[in-house]
VEXDREN-2710 file (C-alpha; in Angstrom, 1 decimal):
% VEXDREN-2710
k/r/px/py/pz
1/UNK/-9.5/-8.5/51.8
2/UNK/-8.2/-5.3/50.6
3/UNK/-5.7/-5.0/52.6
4/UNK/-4.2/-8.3/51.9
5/UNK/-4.5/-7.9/47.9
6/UNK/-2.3/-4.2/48.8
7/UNK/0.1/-6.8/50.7
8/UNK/0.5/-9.3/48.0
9/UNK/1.0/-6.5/45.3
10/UNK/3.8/-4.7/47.4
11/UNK/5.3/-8.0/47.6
12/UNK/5.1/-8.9/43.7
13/UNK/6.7/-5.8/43.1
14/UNK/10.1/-6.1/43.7
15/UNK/9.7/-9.3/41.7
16/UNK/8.1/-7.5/38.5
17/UNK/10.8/-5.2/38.3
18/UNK/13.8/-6.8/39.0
19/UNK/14.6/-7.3/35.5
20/UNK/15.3/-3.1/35.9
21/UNK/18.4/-3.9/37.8
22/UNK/21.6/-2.9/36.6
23/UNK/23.7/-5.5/38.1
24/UNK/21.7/-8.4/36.8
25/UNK/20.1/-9.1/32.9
26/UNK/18.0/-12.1/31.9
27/UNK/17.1/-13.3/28.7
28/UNK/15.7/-16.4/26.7
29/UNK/15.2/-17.8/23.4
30/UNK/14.0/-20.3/22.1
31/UNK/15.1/-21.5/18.1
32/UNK/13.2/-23.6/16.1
33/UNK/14.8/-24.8/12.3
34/UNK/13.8/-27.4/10.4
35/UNK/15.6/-30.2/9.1
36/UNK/16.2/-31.6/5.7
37/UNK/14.4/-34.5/6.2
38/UNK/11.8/-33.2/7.8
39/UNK/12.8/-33.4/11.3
40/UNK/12.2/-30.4/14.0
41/UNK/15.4/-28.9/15.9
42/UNK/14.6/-26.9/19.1
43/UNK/17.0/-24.8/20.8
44/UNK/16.4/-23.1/24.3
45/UNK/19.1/-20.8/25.7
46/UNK/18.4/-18.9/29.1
47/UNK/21.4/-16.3/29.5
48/UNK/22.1/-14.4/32.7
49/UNK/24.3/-11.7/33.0
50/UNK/25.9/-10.5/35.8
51/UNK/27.4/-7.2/35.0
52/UNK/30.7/-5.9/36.3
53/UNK/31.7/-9.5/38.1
54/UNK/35.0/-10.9/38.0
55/UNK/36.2/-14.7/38.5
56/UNK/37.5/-15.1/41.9
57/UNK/41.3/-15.1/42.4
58/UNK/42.6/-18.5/43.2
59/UNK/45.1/-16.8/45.3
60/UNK/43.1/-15.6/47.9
61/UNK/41.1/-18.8/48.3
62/UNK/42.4/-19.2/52.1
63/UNK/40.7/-15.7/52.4
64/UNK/37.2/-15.6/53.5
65/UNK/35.2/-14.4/50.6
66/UNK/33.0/-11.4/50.0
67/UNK/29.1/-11.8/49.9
68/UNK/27.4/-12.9/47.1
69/UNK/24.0/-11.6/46.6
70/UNK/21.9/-12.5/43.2
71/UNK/18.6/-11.5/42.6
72/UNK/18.3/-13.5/38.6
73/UNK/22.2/-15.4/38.8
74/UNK/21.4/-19.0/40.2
75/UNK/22.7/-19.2/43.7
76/UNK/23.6/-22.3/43.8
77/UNK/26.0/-22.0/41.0
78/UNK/27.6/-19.2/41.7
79/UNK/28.8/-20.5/45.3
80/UNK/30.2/-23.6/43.2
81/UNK/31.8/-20.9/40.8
82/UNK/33.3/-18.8/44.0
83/UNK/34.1/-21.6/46.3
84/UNK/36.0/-23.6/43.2
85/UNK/37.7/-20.2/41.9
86/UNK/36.3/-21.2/38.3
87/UNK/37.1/-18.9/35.3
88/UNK/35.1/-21.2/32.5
89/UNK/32.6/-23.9/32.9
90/UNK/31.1/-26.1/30.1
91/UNK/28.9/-29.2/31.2
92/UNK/26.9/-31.2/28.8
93/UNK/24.7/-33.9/29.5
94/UNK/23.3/-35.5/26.1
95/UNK/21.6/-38.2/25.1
96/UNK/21.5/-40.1/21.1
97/UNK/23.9/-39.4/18.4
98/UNK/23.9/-36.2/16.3
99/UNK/23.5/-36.9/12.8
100/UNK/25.7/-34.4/11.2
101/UNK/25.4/-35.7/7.2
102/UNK/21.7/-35.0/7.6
103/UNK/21.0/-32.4/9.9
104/UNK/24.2/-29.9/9.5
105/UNK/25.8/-28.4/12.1
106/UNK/23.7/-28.3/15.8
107/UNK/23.1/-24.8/16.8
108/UNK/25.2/-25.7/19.8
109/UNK/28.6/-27.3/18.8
110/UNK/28.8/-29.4/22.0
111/UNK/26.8/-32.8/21.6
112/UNK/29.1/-35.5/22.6
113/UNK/27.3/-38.7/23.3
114/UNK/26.9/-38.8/27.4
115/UNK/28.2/-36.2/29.9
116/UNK/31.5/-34.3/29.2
117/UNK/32.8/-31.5/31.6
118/UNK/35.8/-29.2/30.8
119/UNK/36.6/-26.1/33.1
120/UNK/39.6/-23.6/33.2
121/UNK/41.0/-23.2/36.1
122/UNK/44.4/-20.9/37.7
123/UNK/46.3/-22.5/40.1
124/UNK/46.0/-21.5/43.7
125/UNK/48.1/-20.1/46.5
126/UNK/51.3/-22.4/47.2
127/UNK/51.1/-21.6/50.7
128/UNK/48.0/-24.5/51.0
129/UNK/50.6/-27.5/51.3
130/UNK/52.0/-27.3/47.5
131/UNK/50.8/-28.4/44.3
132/UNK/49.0/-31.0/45.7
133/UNK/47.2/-28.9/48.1
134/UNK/43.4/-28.5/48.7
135/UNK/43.5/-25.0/46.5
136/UNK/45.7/-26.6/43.4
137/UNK/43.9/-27.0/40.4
138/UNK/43.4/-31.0/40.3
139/UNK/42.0/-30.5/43.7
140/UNK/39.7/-27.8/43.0
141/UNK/38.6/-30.3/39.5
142/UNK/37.8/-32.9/42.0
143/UNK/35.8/-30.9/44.3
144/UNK/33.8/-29.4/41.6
145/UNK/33.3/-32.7/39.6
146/UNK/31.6/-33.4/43.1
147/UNK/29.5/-30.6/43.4
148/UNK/28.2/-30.1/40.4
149/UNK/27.5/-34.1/40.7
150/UNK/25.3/-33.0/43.4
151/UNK/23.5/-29.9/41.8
152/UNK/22.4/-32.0/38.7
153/UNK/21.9/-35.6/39.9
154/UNK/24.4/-37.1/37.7
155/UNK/27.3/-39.2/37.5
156/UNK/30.0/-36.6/36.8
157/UNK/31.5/-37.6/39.9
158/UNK/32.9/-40.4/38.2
159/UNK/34.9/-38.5/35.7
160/UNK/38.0/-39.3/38.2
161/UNK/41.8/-38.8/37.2
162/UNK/41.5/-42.0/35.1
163/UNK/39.1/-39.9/32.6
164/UNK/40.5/-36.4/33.1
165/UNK/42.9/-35.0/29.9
166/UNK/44.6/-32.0/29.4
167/UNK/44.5/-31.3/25.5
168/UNK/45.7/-28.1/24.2
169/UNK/44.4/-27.2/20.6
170/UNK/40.8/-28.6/20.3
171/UNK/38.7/-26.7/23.3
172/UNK/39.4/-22.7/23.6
173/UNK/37.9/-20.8/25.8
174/UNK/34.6/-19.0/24.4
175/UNK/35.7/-15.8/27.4
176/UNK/38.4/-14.1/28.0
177/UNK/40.8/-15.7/31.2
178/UNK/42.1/-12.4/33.7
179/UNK/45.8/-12.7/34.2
180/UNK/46.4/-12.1/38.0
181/UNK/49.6/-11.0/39.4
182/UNK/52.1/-13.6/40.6
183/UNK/49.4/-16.1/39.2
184/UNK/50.5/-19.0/36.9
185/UNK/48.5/-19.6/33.2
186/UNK/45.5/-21.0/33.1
187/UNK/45.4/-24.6/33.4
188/UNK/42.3/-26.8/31.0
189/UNK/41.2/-30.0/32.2
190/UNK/38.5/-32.0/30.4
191/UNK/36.4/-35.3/31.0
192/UNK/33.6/-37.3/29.6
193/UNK/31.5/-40.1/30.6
194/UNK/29.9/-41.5/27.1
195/UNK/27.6/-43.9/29.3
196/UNK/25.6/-41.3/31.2
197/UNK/21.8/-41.0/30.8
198/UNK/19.7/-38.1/30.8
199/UNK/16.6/-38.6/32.5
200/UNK/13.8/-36.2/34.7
201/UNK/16.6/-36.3/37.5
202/UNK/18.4/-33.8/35.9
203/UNK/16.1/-31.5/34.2
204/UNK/14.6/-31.0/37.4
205/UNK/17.5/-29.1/39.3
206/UNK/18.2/-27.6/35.3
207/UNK/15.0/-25.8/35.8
208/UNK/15.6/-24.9/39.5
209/UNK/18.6/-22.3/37.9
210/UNK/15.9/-20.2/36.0
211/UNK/14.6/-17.1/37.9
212/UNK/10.7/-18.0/36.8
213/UNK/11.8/-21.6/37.1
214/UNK/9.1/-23.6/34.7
215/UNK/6.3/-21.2/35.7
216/UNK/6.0/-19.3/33.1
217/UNK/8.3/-17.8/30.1
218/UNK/9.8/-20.3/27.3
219/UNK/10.9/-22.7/30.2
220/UNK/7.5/-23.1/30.5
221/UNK/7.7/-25.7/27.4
222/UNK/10.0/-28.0/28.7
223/UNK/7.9/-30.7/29.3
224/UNK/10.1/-33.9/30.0
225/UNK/7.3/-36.5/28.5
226/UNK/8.0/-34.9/25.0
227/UNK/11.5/-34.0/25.1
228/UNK/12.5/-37.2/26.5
229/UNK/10.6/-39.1/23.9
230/UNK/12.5/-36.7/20.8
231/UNK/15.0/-38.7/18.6
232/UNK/17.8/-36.5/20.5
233/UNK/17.8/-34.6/23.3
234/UNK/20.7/-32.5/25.6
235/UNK/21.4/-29.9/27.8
236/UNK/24.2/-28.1/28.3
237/UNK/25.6/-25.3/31.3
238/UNK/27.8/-22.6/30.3
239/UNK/30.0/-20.3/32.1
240/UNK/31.9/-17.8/31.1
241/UNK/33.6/-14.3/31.8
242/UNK/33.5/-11.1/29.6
243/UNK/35.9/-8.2/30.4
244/UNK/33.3/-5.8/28.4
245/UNK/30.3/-7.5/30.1
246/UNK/31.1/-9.6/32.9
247/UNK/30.1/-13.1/34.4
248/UNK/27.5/-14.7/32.0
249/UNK/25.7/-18.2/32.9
250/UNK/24.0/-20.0/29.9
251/UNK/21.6/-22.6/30.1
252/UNK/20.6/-24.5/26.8
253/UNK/18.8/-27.2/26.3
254/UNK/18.1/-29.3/22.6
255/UNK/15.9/-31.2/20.7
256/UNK/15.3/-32.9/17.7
257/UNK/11.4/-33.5/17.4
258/UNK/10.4/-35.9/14.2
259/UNK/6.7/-35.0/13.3
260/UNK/6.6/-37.5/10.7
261/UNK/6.5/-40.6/13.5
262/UNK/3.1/-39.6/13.9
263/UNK/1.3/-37.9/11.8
264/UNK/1.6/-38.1/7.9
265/UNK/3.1/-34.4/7.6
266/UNK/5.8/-32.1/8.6
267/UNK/3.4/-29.6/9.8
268/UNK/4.4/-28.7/13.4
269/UNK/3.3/-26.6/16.8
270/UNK/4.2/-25.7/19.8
271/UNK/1.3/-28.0/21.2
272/UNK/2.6/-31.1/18.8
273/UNK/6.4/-30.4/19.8
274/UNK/6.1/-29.5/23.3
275/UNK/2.3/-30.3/24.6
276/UNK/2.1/-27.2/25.6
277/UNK/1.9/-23.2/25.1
278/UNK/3.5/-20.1/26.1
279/UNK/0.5/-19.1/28.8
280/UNK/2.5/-16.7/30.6
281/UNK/5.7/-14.1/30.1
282/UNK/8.5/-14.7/32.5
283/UNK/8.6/-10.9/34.1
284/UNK/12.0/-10.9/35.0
285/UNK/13.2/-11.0/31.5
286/UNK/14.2/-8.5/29.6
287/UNK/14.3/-10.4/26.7
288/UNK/11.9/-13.1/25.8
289/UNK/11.3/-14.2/22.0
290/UNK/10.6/-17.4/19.9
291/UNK/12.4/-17.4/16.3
292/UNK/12.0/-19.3/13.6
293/UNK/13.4/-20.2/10.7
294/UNK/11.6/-19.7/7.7
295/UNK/11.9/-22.1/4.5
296/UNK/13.6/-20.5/1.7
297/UNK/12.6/-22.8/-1.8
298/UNK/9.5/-24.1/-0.3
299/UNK/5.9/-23.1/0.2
300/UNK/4.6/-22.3/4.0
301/UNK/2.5/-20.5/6.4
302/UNK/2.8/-19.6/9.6
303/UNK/0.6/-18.6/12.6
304/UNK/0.5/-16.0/14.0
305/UNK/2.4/-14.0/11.6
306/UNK/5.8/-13.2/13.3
307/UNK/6.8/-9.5/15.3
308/UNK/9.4/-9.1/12.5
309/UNK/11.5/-11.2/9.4
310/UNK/15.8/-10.7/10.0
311/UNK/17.7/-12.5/7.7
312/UNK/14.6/-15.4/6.9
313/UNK/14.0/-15.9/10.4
314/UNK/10.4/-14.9/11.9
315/UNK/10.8/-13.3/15.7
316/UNK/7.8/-13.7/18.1
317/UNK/8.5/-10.7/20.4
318/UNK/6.6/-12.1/23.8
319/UNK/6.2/-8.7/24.9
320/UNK/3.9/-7.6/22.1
321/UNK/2.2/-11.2/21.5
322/UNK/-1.0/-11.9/23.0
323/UNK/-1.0/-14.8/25.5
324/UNK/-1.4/-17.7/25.1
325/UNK/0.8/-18.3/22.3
326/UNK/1.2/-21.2/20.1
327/UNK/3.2/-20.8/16.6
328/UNK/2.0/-23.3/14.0
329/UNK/3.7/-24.0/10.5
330/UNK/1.8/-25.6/7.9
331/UNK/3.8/-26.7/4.5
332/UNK/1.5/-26.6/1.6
333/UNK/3.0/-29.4/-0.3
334/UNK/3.7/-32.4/0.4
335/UNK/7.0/-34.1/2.0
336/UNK/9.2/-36.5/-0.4
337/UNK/11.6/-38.2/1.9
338/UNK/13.4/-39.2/-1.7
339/UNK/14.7/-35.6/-2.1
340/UNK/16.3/-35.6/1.0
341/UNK/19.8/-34.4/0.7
342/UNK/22.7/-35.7/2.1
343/UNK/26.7/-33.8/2.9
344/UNK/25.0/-30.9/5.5
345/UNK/28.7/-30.8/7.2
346/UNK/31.3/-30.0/4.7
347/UNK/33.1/-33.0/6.7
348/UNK/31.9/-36.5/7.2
349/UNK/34.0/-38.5/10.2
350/UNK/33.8/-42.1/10.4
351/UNK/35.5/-44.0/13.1
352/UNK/35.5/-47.8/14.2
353/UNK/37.5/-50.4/16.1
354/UNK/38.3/-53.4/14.0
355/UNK/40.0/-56.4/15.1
356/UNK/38.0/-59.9/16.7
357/UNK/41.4/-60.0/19.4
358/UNK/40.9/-59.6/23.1
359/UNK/44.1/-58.4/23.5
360/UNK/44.8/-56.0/20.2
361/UNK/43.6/-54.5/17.1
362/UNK/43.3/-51.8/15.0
363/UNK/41.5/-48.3/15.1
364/UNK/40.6/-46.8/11.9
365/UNK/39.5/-43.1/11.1
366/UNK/38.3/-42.0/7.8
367/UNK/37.5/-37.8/7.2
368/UNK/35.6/-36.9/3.5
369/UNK/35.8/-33.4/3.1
370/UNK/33.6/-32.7/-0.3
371/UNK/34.1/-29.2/-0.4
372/UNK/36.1/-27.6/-3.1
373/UNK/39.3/-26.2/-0.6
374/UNK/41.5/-28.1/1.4
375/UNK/40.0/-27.9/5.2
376/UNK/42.2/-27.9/7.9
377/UNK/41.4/-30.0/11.2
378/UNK/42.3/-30.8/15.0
379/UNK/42.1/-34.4/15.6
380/UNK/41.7/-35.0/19.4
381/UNK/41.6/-38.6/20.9
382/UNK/41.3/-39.5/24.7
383/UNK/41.1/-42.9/25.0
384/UNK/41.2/-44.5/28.7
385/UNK/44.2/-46.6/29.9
386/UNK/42.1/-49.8/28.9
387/UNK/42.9/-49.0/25.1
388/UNK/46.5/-47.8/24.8
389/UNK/47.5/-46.2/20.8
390/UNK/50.4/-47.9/19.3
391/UNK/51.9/-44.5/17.5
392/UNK/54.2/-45.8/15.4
393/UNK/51.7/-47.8/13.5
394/UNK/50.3/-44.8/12.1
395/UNK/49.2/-44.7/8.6
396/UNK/47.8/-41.6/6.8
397/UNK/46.5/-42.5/3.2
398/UNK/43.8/-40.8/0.6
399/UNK/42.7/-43.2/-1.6
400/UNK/44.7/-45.9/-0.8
401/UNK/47.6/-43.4/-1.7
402/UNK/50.1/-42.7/1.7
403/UNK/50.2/-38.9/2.5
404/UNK/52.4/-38.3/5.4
405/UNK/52.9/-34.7/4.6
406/UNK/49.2/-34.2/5.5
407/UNK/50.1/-34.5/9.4
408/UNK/51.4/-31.2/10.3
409/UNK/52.1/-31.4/14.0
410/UNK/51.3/-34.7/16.7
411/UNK/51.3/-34.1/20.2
412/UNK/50.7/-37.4/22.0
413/UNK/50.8/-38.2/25.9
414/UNK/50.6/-42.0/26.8
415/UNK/48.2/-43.7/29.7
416/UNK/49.1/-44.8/32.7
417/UNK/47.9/-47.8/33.6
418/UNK/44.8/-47.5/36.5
419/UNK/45.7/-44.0/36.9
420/UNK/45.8/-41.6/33.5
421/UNK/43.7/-41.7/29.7
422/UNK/45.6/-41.0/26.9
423/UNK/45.4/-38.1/24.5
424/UNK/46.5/-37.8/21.0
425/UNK/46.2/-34.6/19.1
426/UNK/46.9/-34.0/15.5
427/UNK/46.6/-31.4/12.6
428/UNK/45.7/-32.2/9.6
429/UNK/44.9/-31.0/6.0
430/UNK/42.3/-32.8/4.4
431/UNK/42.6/-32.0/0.2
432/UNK/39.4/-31.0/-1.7
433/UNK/37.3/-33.5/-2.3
434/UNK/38.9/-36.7/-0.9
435/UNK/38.8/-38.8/2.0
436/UNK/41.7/-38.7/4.6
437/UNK/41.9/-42.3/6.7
438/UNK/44.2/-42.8/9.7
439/UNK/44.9/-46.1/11.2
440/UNK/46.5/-46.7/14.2
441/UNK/47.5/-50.4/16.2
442/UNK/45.9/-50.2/19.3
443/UNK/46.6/-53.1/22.2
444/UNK/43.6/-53.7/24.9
445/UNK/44.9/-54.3/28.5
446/UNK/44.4/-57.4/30.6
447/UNK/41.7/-56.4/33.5
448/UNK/41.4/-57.7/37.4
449/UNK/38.2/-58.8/38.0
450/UNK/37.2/-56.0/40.1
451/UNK/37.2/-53.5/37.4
452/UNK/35.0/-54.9/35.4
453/UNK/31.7/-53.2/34.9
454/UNK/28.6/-55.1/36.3
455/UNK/27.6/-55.7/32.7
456/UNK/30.9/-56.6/31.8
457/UNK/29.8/-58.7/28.6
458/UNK/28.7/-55.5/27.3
459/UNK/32.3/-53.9/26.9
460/UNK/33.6/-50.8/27.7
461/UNK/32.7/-47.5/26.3
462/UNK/34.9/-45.5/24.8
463/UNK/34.6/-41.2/24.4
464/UNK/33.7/-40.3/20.7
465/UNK/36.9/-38.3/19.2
466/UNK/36.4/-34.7/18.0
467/UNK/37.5/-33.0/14.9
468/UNK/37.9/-29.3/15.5
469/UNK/38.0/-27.4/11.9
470/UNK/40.3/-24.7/12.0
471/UNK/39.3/-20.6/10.7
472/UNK/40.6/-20.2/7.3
473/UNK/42.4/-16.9/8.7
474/UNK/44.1/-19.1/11.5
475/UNK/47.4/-19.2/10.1
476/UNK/50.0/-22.6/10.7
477/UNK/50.7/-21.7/14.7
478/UNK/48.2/-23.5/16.7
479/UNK/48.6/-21.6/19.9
480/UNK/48.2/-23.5/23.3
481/UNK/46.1/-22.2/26.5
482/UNK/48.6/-18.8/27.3
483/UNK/47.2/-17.6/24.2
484/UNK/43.8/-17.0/25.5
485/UNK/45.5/-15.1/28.4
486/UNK/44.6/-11.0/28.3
487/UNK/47.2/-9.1/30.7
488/UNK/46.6/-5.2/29.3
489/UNK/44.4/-3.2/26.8
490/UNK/46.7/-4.3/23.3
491/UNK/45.9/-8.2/24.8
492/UNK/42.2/-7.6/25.4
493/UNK/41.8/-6.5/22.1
494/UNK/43.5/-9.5/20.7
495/UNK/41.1/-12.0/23.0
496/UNK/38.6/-10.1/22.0
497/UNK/39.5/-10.9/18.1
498/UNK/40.5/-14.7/19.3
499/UNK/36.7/-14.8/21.1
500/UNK/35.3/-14.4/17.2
501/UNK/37.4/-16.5/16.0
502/UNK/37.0/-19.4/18.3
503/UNK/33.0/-18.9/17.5
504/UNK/33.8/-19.3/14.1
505/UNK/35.2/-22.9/14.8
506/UNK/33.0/-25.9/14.3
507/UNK/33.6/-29.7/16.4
508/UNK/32.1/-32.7/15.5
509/UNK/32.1/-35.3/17.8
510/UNK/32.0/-38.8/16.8
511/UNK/29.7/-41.4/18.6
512/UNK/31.3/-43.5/21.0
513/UNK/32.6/-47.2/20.6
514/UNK/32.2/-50.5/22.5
515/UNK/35.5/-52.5/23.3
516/UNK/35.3/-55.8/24.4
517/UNK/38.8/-56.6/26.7
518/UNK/39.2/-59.9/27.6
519/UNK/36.5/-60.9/30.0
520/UNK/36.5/-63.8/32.2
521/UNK/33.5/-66.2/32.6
522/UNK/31.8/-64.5/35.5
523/UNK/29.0/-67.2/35.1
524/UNK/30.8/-69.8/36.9
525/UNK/31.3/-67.6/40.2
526/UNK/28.1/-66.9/39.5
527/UNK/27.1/-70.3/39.7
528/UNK/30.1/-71.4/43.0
529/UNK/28.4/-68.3/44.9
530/UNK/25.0/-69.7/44.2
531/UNK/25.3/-73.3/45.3
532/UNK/27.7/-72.1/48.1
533/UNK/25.0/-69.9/49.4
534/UNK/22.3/-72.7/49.3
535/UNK/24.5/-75.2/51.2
536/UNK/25.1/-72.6/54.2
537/UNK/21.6/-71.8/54.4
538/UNK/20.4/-75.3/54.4
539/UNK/22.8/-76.1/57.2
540/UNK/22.4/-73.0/58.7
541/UNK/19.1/-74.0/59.4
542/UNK/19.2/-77.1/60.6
543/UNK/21.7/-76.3/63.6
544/UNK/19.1/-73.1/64.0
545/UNK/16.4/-75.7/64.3
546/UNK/17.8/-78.0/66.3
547/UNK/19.2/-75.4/69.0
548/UNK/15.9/-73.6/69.5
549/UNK/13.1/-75.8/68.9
550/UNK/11.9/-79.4/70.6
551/UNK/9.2/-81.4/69.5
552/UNK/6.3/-83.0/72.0
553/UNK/3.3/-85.3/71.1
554/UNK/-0.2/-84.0/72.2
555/UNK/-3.3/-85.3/72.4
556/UNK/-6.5/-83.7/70.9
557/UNK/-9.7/-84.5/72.5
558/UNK/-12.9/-85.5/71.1
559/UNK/-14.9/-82.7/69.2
560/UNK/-18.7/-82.8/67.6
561/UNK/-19.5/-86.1/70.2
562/UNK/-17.1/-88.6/67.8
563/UNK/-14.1/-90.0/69.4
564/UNK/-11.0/-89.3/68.1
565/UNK/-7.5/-89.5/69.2
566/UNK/-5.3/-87.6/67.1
567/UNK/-1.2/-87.2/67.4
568/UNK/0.3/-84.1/66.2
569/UNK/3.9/-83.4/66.0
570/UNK/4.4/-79.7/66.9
571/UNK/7.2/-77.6/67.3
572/UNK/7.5/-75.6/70.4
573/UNK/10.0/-72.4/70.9
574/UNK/12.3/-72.9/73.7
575/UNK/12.4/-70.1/76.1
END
């Protein structure tokens, strides 16, 4: 018995101190804030750093590649990362609509309705057949669109060529992007499913790319029966590369909890959020630490008093907590939901589709900005070929006033009908305390009936827009992706300096819209198919019947002493 506890400890030991490596660095956190009106928002983030890596050079995909070996980086991601020559990766899967006006500004900025994917990408070696080779970077999209379908057990797959865009002012990458030699820039593609669900399937494999897994540490508290019952709820992978650092992998995951649908008070726990406790510490991490946000105007307590108060946030060091650990906060007067405010985001975006015709009508777009300074925003629209923008219909007027000289620059690349989405992008100034509306004439294309959705009477859905607001420092250039690019020390520095700026930048995504094309009435094929089927099986079986059965007459004989002579048609099986 000895003997095998002195086995089981050697083995354990490499595992306890692995987070002593200097190649690899783990580290979690999980926020918790509350909400104006009273709600609960929860934000994990599980980081992993590999140090010293480097994206792999597109060019030498037809070159075998060197081995990989991770001891806290998620295997299974990095040989989709190597084997796809990816630079920057950002996958969201969310599910609900983020309600900006009430809850501000999400501690992650990406919470499009759905699944949305965008990557950067180099282009590979010409020798691979061209352009349109295996190693080119729309090959390499599709490839990893597939993949990363497969890691997550989602429909990302389906963000084919008829979804992809290419925009170039509202996503920037949060990295730097190497310039190789003899390499082209980097090339951005983007894609987004608005109809994707987020269910157990996918949290499962999430929690497969945590070194301790849902064992122990933070991840421990992702219990899918309460965050999938939370008014929102989304997860998000993030990729990205750090000259200083390296290769870092984030995986986040978000909630908005509402106590009050419960009980009659805001008061919260871990146990009443989550269902559960932090039992154990993850021992690979090197950092590990709950913090909360502490009201400011408002009366509270907390339990267990926090490790230390930064800024009015409470950190719960895990290493110096004892286990298990559940934080409580307890409001000592009572909620009035009739002081709730309103205006969290400095801008409010409203967007709709108006028009009753099948076959065109009008979308309109309406930005308040209440803040006392003009705010100046990226307007990004990807619409798929169904929906096709009429551009010289648009209008741009504040108050019923026209105000054409808010547009400052329109970039706008038209669909292609079964084969490309289109994207509009536009900057704009919105003035101090006004509301900017856009219209535009949009026209709704005439489907076959095979690409219809099976619930085609539902409509189509179409991707929420995004409105990027702009650094006040940021100038009138809006720079494209070659900006990004870092080829020597002066250029690092810059990225470097264009990496805080781009964290300073703010998107807010709009939810998504249901358009109804013209829809034929599928009932009556319904109905042909139906009866069509009926009459084939009815004379289906006939013939059948006739072909392999006969029928004979036998006689029964008497039973129980009475007489009886009883004729029975029977069917008998030839043979």
């Amino acid at each position: 018995m000895r003997k095998s506890r002195s086995l089981l400890a050697l083995c354990l030991l490499p595992i306890c101190f692995s987070h002593s490596f200097s190649g690899e660095t783990f580290n979690e956190e999980l926020t918790i804030r509350g909400l104006p009106d009273g709600r609960v928002a929860s934000r994990f983030e599980f980081s992993t750093l590999l140090h010293g890596a480097t994206p792999r050079n597109p060019q030498n995909l037809s070159a075998e590649d060197n081995s990989q070996h991770y001891t806290l980086f998620p295997l299974a991601l990095g040989q989709i990362l190597r084997e796809y020559a990816v630079t920057e990766l950002h996958l969201t899967l969310n599910a609900g609509k983020w309600d900006y006006d009430r809850w501000g500004y999400p501690e992650e900025p990406d919470v499009a309705t759905g699944a949305s994917l965008w990557a950067w990408m180099a282009e590979g070696s010409a020798a691979a057949h061209g352009p349109t080779g295996r190693h080119s970077v729309d090959a390499r999209w599709r490839d990893l669109r597939n993949a990363l379908a497969g890691l997550f057990c989602a429909s990302i797959a389906s963000l084919d060529e008829q979804r992809t865009t290419s925009p170039a002012r509202a996503f920037t990458p949060l990295g730097a992007l190497p310039a190789w030699p003899q390499s082209p820039p980097h090339a951005f593609r983007h894609a987004s499913l608005p109809s994707e669900n987020v269910c157990t399937e996918n949290l499962t494999p999430f929690l497969k790319l945590l070194p301790c897994k849902s064992r122990s540490g933070l991840a421990h508290l992702l219990n899918p029966h309460r965050l999938f019952d939370a008014d929102w709820h989304g997860m998000g992978l993030h990729v990205s590369w750090r000259p200083e650092d390296g290769v870092q992998v984030r995986l986040t995951f978000q909630s908005v909890s509402d106590p009050l649908r419960t009980v009659t008070t805001r008061d919260w726990s871990l146990s009443s959020l989550f269902d559960r406790t932090i039992d154990r510490a993850c021992p690979v991490a090197a950092l590990s630490r709950v913090v909360v946000t502490l009201p400011m105007r408002e009366p509270y307590s907390i339990h267990p008093e926090p490790s230390s108060n930064a800024n009015g946030r409470g950190i719960f060091d895990l290493a110096g907590q004892p286990l298990p650990l559940d934080i409580s906060m307890h409001w000592l007067e009572p909620f009035q939901h009739a002081t709730i405010p309103a205006g969290q985001a400095p801008l409010s975006v409203r967007r709709m589709l108006r028009g009753s015709a099948q076959d065109h009508g009008a979308l309109a777009v309406s930005i308040a900005n209440a803040g006392p300074s003009p705010v100046r925003v990226v307007y990004l629209e990807t619409l798929p070929w169904i929906v096709h923008l009429y551009l010289h219909t648009l209008e741009l007027t504040v108050d019923g006033v026209p105000r054409a000289d808010l547009l400052e620059d329109i970039s706008y690349i038209a669909p292609v009908p079964h084969g490309r989405a289109a994207t509009l992008e536009a900057v704009l100034t919105i003035p101090a305390r006004s509301t900017l509306s856009l219209r535009f004439g949009v026209g709704r294309a005439f489907l076959r009936y095979t690409e219809h959705p099976p619930d085609a009477q539902r409509g189509s859905e179409l991707p929420g827009a995004v409105v990027v607001l702009l650094p006040s420092g940021s100038g009138n250039k809006t720079q494209g992706a070659g900006w990004w690019v870092s080829t020597n020390k002066g250029a690092l520095q810059r990225t470097q300096t264009q990496r805080q700026e781009q964290q300073q930048q703010r998107r807010i995504y709009t939810p998504a819209l249901l358009v109804d094309p013209a829809t034929p009435d599928f009932s009556m094929p319904y109905n042909v198919i139906i009866f069509t089927c009926t009459l084939v099986a009815f004379i289906f079986r006939t013939v059948f019947n006739g072909l392999t059965r006969r029928f004979a007459i036998l006689n029964v004989p008497p039973v129980d002493g009475r007489l009886a002579l009883q004729t029975h048609a029977l069917s008998i099986n030839k043979i």
